[in-house]
C-alpha positions as CSV (number, residue, x, y, z in Angstrom):
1,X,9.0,51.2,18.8
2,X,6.9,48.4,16.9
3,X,7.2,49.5,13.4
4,X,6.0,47.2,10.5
5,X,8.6,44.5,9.0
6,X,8.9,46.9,5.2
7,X,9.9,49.5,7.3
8,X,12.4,48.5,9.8
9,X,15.2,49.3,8.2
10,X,14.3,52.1,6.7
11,X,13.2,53.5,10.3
12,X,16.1,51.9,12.0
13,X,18.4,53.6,9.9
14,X,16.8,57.3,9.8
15,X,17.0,57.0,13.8
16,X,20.8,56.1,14.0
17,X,21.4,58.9,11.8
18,X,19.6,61.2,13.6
19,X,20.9,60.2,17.3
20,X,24.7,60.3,15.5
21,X,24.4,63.7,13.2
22,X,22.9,65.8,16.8
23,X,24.6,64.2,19.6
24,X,22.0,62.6,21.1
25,X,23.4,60.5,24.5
26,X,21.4,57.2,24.3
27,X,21.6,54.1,22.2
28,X,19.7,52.3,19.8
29,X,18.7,48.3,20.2
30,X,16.7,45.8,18.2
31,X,14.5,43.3,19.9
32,X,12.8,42.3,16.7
33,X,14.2,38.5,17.3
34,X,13.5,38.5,20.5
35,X,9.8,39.7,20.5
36,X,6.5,38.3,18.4
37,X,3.1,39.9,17.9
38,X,-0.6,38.6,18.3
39,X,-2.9,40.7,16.3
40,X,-6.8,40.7,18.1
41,X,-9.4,42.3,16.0
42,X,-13.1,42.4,15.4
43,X,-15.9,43.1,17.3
44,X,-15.7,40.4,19.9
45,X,-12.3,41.1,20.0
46,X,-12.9,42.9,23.8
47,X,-14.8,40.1,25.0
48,X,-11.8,37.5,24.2
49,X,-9.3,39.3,25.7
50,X,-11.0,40.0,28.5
51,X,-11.2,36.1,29.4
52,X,-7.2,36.2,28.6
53,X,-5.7,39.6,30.2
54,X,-5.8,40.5,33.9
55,X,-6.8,44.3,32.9
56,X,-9.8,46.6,32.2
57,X,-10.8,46.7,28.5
58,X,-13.3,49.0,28.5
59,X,-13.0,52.4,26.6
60,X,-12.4,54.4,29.9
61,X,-10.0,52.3,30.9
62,X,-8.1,51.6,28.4
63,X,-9.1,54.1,25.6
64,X,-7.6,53.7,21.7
65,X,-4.2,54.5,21.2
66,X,-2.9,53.7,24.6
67,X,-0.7,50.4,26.1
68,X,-0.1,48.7,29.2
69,X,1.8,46.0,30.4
70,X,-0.4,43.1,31.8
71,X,-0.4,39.2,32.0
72,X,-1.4,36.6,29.8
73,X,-2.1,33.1,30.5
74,X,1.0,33.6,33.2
75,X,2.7,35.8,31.4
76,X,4.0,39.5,31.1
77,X,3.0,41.0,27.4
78,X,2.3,44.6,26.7
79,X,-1.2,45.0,25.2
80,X,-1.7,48.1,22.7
81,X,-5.1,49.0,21.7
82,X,-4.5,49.6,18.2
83,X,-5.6,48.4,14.5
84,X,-4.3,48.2,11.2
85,X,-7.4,46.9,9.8
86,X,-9.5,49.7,11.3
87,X,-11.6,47.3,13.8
88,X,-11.7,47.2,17.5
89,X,-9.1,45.1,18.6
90,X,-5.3,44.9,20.7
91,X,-1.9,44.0,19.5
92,X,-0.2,41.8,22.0
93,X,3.4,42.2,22.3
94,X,4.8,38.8,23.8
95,X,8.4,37.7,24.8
96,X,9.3,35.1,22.5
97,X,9.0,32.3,24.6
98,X,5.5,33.0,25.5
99,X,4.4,33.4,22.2
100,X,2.5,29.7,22.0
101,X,1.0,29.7,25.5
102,X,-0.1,33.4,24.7
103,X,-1.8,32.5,21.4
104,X,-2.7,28.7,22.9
105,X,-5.2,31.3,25.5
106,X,-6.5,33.6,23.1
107,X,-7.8,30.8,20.6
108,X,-9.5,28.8,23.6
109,X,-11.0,31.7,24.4
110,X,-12.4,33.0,21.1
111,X,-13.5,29.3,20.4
112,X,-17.2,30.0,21.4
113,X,-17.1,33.3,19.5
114,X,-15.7,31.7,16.2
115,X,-12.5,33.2,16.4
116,X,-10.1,32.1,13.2
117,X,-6.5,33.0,12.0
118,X,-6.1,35.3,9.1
119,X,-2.9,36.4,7.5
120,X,-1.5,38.9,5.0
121,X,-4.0,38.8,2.8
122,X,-7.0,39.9,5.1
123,X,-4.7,42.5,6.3
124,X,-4.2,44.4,2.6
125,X,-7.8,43.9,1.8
126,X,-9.1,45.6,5.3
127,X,-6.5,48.2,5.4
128,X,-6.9,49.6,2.1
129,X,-10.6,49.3,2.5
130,X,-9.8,51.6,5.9
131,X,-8.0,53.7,4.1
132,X,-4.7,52.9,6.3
133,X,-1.5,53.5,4.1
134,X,1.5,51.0,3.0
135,X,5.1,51.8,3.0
136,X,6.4,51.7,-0.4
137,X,2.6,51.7,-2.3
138,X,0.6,54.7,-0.5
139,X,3.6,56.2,1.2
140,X,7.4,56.5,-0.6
141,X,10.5,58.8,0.9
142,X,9.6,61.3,-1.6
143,X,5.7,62.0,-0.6
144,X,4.6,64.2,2.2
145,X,2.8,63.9,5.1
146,X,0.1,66.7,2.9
147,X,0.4,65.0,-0.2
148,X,-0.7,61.5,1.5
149,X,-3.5,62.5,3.5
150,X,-1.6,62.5,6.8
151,X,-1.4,65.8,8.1
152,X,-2.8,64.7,11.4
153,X,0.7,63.2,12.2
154,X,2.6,66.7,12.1
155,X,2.1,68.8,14.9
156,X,2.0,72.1,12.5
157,X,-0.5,73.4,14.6
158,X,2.2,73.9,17.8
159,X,5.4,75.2,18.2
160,X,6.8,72.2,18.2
161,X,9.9,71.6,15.3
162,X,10.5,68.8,13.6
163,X,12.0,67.8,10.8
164,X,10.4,69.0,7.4
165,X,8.5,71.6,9.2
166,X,9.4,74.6,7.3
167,X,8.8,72.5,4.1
168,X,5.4,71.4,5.3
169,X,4.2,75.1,6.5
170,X,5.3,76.1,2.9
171,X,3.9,73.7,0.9
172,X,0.2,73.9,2.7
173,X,0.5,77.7,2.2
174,X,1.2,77.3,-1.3
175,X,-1.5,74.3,-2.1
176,X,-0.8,70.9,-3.0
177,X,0.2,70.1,-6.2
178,X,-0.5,66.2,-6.1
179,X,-2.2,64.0,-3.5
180,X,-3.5,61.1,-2.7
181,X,-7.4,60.1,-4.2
182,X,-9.2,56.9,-3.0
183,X,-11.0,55.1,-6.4
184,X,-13.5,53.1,-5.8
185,X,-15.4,51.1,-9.2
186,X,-18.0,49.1,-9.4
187,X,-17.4,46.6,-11.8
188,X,-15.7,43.1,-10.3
189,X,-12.3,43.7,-11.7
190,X,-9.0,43.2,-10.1
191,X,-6.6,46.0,-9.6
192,X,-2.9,45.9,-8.7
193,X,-1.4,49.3,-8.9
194,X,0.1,51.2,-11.6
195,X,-3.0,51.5,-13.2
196,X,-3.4,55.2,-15.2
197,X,-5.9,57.3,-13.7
198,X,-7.8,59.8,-16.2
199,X,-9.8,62.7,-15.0
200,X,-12.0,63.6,-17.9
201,X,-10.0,61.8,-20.5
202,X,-7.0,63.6,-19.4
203,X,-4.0,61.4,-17.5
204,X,-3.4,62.9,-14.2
205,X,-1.1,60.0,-12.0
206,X,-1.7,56.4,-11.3
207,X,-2.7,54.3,-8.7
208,X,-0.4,52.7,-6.2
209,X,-2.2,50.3,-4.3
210,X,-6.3,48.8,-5.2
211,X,-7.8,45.8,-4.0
212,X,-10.9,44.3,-3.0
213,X,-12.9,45.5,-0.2
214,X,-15.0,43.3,0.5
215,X,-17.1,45.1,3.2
216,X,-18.2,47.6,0.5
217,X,-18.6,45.3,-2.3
218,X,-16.5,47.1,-4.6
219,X,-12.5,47.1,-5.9
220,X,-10.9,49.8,-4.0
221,X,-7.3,51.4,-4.8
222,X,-5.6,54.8,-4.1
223,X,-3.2,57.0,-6.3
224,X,-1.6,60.3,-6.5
225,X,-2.8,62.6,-9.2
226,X,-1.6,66.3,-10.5
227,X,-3.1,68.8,-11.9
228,X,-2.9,69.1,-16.2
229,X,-2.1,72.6,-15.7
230,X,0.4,71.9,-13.1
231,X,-2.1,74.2,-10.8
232,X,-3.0,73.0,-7.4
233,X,-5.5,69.9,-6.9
234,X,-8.1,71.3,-4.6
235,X,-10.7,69.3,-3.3
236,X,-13.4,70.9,-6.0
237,X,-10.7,69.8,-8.4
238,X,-11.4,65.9,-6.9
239,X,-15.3,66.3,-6.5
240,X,-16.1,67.9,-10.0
241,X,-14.2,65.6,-12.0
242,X,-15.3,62.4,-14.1
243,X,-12.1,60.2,-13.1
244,X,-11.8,56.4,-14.9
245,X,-9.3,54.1,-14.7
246,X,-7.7,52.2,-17.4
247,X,-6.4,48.3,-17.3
248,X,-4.9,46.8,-20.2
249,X,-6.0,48.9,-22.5
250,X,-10.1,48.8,-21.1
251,X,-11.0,51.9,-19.0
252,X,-13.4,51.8,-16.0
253,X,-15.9,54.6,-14.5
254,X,-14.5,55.2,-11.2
255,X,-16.1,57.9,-8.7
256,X,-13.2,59.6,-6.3
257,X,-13.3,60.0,-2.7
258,X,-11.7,62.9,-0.7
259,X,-11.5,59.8,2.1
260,X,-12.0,56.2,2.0
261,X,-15.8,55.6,2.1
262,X,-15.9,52.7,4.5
263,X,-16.7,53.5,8.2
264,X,-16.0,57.4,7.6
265,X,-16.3,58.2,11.2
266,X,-14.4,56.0,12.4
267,X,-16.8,54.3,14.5
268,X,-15.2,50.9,14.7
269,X,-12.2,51.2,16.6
270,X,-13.8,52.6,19.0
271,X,-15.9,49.9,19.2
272,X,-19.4,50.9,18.0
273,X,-20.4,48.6,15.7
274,X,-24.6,49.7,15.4
């Protein structure tokens, strides 16, 4: 598993609990110190890593959402084509020691496309601009998979059980009583989080996350909201309502998206970029 570093514990722990309270025959082990991670993203991110990796990157060959294990300037790495930041573009998964020569490689060969390092920062903007979610600001231990927008991560349309399930199958029968709205304004203020959200004049939750995206131009954020009524928040409930956000007292005309509005179909990590 490759799991995010605000996580780890959190996942680490739910999965020796799980293998210990059913039995399970196998045993758990953490490689965090003994792995790093190069991030490649962008659109000329294929065309670098093709110069560096002794494997097919095109989409037939190695389609989104699938790994391999392949060599790197000499050495053995496991390439997944994934993205946090919702761009085309491979997470490299090096053995520690190879870590420099690894990332020595990929910055020789982006040179001549202009390749340059980017850190945390870039990564909140482009992922809440993408709509991607953040332990402990978009997601907590007491949302759901419904209520955040994530139902394509529970198999509810198999037989399959998992955890939760009957909770799940009960709660999308009965409606959603809060869930997550993207927010986008227009005006060039910064957001934080815990901003209150109105929907006309009336408080219905607060943001969790906001921040600039600066591919749309425009301060994004994202917040769970209930009904007044305590009825369920449909999506007519989102679309017909005049939603502003208030910051120190100042409140801001904000329009509400069922999604976030930046590459809606999700054309980018698939490496369409016309």
């Amino acid at each position: 598993l490759a799991i995010g570093g605000g996580v780890a514990e959190h996942n680490w722990n739910h999965i020796r609990s799980v293998i210990q309270d059913r039995g399970f025959r196998c045993q758990l082990t953490d490689h965090s110190e003994d792995m790093g991670m190069i991030s490649i993203q962008g659109p000329k991110s294929r065309e670098v890593l093709q110069e560096v990796l002794d494997s097919d990157l095109s989409n037939n060959a190695f389609p989104f959402s699938t790994h391999k294990v392949v060599s790197a300037a000499g050495h053995q790495v496991r390439a997944m084509r994934l993205s946090f930041v919702g761009e085309l573009g491979w997470e490299l998964h090096i053995p520690r020691d190879a870590c420099i020569p690894v990332y020595r490689a990929v910055m020789a060969a982006g040179a001549k496309h202009g390749i340059i390092n980017s850190g945390y920062r870039a990564i909140d903007s482009l992922s809440i601009e993408k709509g991607y979610r953040h332990w402990h600001a978009d997601l907590r231990p007491d949302d759901t998979p419904l209520e955040a927008g994530l139902a394509f991560t529970c198999k509810l349309r198999s037989s399959i059980p998992f955890q939760g399930r009957a909770r799940l199958e009960k709660q999308k029968e009965e409606g959603l009583k809060r869930r997550i709205v993207c927010f986008t304004i227009d005006e060039k203020v910064p957001m934080f989080g815990l901003e209150a959200v109105f929907r006309n004049g009336v408080p219905v939750g607060h943001l969790r996350r906001a921040d600039y995206g600066f591919f749309i131009d425009k301060t994004i954020s994202y917040g769970y909201i209930r009904h007044p009524d305590g009825g369920v928040v449909s999506s007519d409930f989102i679309k017909t309502g005049d939603f502003t956000l208030e910051r120190m007292g100042v409140t801001y005309k904000a329009t509400a998206h069922l999604k976030s509005p930046f590459d809606p179909e999700n054309k980018r990590v698939k490496g369409i970029y016309s």
